[in-house]
C-alpha positions in Angstrom: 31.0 10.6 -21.8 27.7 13.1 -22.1 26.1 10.0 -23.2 27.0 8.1 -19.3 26.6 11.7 -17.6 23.1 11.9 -19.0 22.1 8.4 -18.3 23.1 8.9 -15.0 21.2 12.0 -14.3 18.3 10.0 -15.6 19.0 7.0 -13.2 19.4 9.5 -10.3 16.0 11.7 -11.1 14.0 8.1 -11.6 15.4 7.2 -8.3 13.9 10.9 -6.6 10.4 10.0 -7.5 10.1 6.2 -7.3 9.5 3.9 -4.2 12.5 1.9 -4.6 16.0 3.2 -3.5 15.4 4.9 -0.2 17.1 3.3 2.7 18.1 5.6 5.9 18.9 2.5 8.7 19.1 6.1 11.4 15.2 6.4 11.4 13.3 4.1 13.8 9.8 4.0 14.3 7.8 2.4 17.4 5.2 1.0 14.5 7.5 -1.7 13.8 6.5 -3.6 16.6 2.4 -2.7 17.1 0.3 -4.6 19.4 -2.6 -5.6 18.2 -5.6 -4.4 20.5 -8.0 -7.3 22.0 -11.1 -7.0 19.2 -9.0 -5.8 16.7 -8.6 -7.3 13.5 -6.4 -7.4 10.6 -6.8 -7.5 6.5 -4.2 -7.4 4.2 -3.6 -5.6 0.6 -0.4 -4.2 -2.1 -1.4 -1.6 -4.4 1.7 -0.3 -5.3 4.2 1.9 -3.1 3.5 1.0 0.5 4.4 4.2 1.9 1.1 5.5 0.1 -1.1 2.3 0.9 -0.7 3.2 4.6 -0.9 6.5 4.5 -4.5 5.8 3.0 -5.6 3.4 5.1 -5.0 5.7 8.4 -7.0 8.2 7.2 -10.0 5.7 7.4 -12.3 6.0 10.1 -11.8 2.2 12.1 -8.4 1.7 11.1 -6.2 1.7 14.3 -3.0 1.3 12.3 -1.7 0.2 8.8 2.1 -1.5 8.8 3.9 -1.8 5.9 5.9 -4.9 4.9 6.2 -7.8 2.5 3.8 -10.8 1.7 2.7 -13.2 -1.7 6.1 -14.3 -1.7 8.4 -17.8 -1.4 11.3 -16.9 0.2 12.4 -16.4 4.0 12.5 -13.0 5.6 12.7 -10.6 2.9 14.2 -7.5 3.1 13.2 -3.8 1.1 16.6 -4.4 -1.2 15.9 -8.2 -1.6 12.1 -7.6 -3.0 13.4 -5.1 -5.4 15.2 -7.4 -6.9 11.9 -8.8 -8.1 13.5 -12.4 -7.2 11.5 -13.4 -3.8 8.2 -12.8 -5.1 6.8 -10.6 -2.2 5.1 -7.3 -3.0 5.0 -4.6 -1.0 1.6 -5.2 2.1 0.2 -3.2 4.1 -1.0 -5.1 7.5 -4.5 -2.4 8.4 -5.6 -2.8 11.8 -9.2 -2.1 12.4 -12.1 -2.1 14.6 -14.3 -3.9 13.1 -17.4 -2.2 14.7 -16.5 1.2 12.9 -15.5 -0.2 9.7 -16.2 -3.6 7.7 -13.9 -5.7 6.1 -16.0 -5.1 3.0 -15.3 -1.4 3.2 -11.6 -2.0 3.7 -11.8 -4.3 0.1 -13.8 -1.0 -1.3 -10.8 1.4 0.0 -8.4 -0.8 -1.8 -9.9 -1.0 -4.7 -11.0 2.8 -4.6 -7.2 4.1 -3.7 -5.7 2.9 -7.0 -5.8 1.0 -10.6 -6.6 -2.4 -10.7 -6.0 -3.1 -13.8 -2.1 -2.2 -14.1 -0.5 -5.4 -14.5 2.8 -5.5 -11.7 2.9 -2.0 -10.8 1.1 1.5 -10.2 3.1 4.6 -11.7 5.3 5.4 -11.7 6.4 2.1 -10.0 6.7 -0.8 -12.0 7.6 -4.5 -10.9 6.1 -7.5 -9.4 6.9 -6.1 -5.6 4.3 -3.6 -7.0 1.9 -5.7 -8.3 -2.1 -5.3 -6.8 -2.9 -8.0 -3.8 -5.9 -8.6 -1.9 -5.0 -11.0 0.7 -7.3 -13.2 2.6 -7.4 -15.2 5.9 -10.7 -17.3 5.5 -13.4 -17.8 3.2 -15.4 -15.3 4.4 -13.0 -12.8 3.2 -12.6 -14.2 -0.1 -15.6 -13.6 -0.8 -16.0 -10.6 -0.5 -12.6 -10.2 -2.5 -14.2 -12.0 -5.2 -17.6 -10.4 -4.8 -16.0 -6.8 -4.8 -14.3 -7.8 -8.3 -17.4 -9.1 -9.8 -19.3 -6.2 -9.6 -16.6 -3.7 -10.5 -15.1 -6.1 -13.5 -18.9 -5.8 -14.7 -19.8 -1.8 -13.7 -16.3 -0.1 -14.8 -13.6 -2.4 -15.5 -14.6 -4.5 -18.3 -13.5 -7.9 -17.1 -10.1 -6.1 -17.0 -9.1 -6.5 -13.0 -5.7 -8.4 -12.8 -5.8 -7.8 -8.8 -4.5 -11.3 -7.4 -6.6 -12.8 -4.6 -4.2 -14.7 -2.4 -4.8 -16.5 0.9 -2.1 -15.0 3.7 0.8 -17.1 4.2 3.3 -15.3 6.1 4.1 -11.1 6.5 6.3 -9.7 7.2 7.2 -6.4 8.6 9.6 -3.9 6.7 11.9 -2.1 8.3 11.4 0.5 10.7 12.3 3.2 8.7 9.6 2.7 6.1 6.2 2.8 9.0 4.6 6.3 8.4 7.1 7.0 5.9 5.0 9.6 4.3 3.8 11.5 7.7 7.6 11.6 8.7 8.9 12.8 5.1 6.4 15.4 3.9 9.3 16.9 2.0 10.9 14.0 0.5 10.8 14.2 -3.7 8.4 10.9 -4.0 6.3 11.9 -1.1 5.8 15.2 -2.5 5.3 14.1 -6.7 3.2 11.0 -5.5 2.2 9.7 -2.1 0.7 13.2 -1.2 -1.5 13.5 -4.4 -2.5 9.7 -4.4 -3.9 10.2 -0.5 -5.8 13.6 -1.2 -7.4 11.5 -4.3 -8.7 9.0 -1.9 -10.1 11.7 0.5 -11.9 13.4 -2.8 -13.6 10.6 -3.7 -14.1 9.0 -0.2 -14.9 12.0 2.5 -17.7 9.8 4.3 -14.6 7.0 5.4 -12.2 9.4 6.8 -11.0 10.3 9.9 -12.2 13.6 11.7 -8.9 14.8 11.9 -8.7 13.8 8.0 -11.7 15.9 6.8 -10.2 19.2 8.9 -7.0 18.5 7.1 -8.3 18.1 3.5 -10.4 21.5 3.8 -7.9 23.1 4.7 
């Protein structure tokens, strides 16, 4: 019986500070159905836990908004339960909206690859899985290329050949629930938010001051 009691204890404290295993259907979110502006434009990218991919991409100067939700996989309308399974083969995306007159889509690729390991094969910590797995996403060649370009160079300068970032062409996203979009900005107090999401974004903002926001400098010197 102490044996089950502590497995469960274990269970229940890996559930506190991983991605998976939140659901609160009360919460909505107006982000769950975003317009896309005339000139703006989208890029796509996974890199673990989408409530911190977003939360990094809206601190970029450009970036109008960053929606999370599910793409790189083969079955219809996946939900957050159904990719955990790691059956449908979606991972979790972030959709970034962005101007692209303040910021390139090459800087975009240099954010993703700058805001977490690309070398951790289906997963970032402490989330592990193929819904977690690292995804640049492409709509055109032009895009690609600069996927591919991006990995070249950082393969060669400080990887050592050891990227295993996938670099897929778009098929379909689509958008998670409501309750997920600005997870982290709604939830500053949640146990994941707090261990993980929070540290990972002020990371980004060390090593990356000259992309953010003005709003997101003032609240990193804080």
């Amino acid at each position: 019986m102490n044996i089950v009691k502590s497995l469960t204890s274990l269970s229940f404290l890996l559930l506190l500070i991983s991605c998976f295993g939140f659901t609160d259907t009360k919460q909505t979110n107006q982000k769950a159905i975003y317009i896309a502006k005339e000139n703006t434009k989208v890029a796509y990218f996974a890199s673990g836990c989408f409530w911190c991919v977003e939360a990094i991409f809206e601190s970029v100067s450009g970036v109008e908004e960053a929606v999370s939700g599910y793409a790189g996989g083969h079955t219809l309308n996946p939900t957050y339960n159904s990719i955990g399974t790691g059956k449908t083969g979606h991972s979790e995306t972030v959709a970034v909206y962005y101007n692209p007159k303040i910021v390139s889509f090459k800087t975009l690729v240099t954010v993703f690859f700058g805001s977490h390991d690309p070398t951790t094969k289906n997963g970032q910590h402490p989330d592990y899985g193929s819904q977690y797995r690292s995804i640049a996403f492409y709509t055109n060649d032009a895009e690609k290329e600069i996927i591919n370009a991006a990995i070249i160079k950082l393969n060669k300068e400080v990887y050592d050949g050891k990227i295993v970032t996938e670099v897929t062409k778009l098929d379909s996203f689509y958008k998670a629930e409501a309750y997920h979009q600005d997870f982290e900005r709604r939830n500053p107090n949640q146990g994941y938010v707090k261990a993980v999401s929070i540290p990972r974004l002020n990371r980004f903002k060390k090593r990356f001051p000259e992309l953010l926001k003005k709003e997101e400098h003032h609240s990193e010197n804080k």
